[in-house]
VMD Tcl script that builds the backbone (N, CA, C; Angstrom):
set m [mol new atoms 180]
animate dup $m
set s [atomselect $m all]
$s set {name element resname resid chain x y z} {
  {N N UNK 1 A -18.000 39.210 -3.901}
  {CA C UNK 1 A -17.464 38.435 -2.781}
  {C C UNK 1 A -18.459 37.371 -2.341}
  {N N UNK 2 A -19.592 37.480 -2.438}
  {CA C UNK 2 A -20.792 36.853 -2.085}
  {C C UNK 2 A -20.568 35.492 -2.577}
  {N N UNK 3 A -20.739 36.255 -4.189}
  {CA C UNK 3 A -20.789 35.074 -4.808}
  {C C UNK 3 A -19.568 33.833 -5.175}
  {N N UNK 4 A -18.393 34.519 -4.518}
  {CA C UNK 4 A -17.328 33.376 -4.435}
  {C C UNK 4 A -17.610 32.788 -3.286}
  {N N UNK 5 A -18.082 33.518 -2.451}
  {CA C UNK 5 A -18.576 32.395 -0.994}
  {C C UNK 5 A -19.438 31.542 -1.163}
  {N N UNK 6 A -20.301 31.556 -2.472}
  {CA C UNK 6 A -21.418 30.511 -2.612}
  {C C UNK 6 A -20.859 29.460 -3.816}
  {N N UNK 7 A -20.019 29.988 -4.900}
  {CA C UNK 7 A -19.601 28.967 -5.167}
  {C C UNK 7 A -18.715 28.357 -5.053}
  {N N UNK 8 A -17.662 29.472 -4.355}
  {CA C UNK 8 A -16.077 28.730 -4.498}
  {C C UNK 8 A -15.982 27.894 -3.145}
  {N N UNK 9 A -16.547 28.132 -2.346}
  {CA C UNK 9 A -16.641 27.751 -0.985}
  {C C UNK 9 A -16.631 25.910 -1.121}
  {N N UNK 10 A -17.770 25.788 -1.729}
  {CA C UNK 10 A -18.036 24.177 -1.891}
  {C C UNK 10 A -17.167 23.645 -2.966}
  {N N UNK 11 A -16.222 24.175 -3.826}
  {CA C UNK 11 A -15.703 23.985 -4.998}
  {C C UNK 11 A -14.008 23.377 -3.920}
  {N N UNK 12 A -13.806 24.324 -3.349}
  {CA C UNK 12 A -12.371 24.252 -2.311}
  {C C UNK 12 A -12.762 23.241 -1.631}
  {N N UNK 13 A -14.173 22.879 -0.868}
  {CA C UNK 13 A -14.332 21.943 -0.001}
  {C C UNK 13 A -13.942 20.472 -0.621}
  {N N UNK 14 A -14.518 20.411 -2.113}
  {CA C UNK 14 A -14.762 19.652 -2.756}
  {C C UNK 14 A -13.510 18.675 -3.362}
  {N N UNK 15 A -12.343 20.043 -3.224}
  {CA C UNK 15 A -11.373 19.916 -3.965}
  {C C UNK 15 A -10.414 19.284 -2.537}
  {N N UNK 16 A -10.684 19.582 -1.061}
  {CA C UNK 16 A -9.667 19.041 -0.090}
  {C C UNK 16 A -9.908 17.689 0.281}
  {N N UNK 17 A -11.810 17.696 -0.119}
  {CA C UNK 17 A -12.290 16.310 0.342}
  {C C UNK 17 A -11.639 15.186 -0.326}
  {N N UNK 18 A -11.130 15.843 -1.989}
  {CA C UNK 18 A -10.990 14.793 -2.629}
  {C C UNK 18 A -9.229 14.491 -2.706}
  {N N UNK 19 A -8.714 15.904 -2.234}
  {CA C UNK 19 A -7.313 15.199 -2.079}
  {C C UNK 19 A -6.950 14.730 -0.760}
  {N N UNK 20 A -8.066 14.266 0.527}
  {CA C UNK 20 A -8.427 13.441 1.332}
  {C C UNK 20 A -8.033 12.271 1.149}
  {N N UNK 21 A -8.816 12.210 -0.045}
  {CA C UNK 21 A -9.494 10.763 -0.026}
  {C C UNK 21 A -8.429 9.517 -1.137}
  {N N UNK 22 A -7.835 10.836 -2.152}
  {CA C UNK 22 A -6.575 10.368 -2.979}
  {C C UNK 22 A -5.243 10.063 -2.189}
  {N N UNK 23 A -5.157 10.754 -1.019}
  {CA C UNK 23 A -4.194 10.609 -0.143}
  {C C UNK 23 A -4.451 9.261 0.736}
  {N N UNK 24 A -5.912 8.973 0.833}
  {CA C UNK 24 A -5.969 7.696 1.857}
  {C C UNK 24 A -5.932 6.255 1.147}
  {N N UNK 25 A -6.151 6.530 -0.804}
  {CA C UNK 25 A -6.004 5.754 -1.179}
  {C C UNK 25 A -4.656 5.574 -1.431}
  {N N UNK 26 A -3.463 6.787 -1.757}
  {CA C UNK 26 A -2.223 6.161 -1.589}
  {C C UNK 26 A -1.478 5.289 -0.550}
  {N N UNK 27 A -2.091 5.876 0.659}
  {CA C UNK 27 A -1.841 5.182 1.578}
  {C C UNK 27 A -2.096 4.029 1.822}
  {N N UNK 28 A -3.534 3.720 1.280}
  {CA C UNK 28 A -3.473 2.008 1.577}
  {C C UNK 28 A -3.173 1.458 0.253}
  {N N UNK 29 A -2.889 2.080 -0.798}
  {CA C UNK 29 A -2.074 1.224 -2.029}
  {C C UNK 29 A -0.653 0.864 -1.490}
  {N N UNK 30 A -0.186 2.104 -0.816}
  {CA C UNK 30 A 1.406 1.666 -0.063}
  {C C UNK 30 A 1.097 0.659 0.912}
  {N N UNK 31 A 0.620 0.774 1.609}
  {CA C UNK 31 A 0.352 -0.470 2.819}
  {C C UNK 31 A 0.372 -1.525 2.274}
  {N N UNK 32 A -0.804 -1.948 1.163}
  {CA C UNK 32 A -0.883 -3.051 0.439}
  {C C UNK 32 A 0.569 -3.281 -0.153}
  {N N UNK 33 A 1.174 -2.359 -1.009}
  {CA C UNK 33 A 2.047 -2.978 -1.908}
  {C C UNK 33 A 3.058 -3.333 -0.947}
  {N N UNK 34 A 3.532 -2.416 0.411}
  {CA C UNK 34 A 4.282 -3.038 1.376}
  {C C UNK 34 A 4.066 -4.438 1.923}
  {N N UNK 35 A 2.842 -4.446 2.278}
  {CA C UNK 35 A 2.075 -6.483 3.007}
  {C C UNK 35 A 2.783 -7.478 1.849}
  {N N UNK 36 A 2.052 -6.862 0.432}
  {CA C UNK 36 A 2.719 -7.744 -0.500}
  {C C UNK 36 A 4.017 -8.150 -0.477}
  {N N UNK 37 A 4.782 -7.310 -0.821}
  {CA C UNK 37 A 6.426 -7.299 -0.586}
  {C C UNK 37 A 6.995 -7.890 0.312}
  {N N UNK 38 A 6.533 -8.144 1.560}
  {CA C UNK 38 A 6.856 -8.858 2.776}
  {C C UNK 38 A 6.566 -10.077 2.788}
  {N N UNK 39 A 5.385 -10.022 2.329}
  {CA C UNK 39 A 4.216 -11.551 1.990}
  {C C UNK 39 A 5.476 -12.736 1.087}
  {N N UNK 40 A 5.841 -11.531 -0.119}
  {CA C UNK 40 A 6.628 -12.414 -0.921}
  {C C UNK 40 A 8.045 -12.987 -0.568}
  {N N UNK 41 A 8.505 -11.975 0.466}
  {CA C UNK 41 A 9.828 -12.243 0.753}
  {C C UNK 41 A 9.591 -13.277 2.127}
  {N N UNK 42 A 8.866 -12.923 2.657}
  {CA C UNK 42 A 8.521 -13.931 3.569}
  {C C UNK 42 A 8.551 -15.550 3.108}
  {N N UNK 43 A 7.768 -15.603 1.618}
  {CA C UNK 43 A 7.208 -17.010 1.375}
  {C C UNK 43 A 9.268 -17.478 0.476}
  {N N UNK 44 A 9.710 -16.545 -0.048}
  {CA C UNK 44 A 10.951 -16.498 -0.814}
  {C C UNK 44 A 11.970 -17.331 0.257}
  {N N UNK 45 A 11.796 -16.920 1.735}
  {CA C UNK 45 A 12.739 -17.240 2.410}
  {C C UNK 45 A 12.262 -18.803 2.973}
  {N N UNK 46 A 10.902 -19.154 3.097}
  {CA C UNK 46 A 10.726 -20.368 3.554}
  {C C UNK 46 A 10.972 -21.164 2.603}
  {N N UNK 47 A 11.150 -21.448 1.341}
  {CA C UNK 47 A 11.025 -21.921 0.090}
  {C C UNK 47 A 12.856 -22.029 0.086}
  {N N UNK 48 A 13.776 -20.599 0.323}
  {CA C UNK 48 A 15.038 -21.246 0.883}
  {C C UNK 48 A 15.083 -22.062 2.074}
  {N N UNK 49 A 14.859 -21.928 3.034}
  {CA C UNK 49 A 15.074 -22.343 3.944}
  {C C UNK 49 A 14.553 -24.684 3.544}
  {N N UNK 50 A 13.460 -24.308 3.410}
  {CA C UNK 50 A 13.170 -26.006 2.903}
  {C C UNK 50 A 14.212 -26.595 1.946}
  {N N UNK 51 A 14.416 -25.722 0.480}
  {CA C UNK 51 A 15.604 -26.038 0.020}
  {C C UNK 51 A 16.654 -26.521 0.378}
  {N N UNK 52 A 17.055 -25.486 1.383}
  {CA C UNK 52 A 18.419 -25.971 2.486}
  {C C UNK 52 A 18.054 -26.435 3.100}
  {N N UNK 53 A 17.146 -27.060 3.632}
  {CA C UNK 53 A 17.137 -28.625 4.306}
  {C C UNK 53 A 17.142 -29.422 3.293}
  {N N UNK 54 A 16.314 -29.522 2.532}
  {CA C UNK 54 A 16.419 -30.753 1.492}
  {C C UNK 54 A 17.630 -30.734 0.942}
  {N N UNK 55 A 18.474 -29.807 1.045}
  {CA C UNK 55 A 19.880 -30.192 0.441}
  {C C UNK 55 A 20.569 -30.671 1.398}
  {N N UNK 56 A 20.269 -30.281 2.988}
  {CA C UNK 56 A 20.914 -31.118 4.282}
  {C C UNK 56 A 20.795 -32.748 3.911}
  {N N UNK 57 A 19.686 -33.015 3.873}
  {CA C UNK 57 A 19.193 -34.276 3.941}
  {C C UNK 57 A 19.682 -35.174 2.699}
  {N N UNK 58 A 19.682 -34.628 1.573}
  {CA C UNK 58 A 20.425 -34.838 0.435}
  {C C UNK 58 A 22.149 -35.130 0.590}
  {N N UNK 59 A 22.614 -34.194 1.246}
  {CA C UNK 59 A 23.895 -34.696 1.377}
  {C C UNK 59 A 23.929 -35.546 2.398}
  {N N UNK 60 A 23.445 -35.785 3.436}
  {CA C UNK 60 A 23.509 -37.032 4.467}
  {C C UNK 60 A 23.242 -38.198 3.477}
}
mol reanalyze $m
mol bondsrecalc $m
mol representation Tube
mol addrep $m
C-alpha cells in the first residue's frame, strides 16, 4: 500500500494535471476556431454588403 502511495500517487496527479491542461487546450482551440468562424463570416458579409452597394450604384 505504501508503495502505491509513493508511486501511484504522483503518476494520478500527473495524469489529471495533464488532462487539465489537454482540456484547456481544447478549449482555447474551440474559442479560436469559433473567433475564426465569426472573423470569416463577419468579413463574408461586408464583402456582400459592398457588393450590394456597388450593384446599387451600378444600376443607378
Amino acid at each position: 500500500m505504501e508503495n502505491f502511495l509513493l508511486f501511484g500517487f504522483p503518476f494520478y496527479k500527473s495524469i489529471y494535471l495533464l488532462k487539465n491542461r489537454l482540456r484547456i487546450q481544447f478549449f482555447i482551440g474551440t474559442a479560436f476556431s469559433y473567433i475564426v468562424i465569426t472573423v470569416q463570416a463577419l468579413s463574408q458579409y461586408k464583402v456582400k454588403l459592398i457588393l450590394s452597394k456597388a450593384g446599387r450604384t451600378n444600376v443607378k
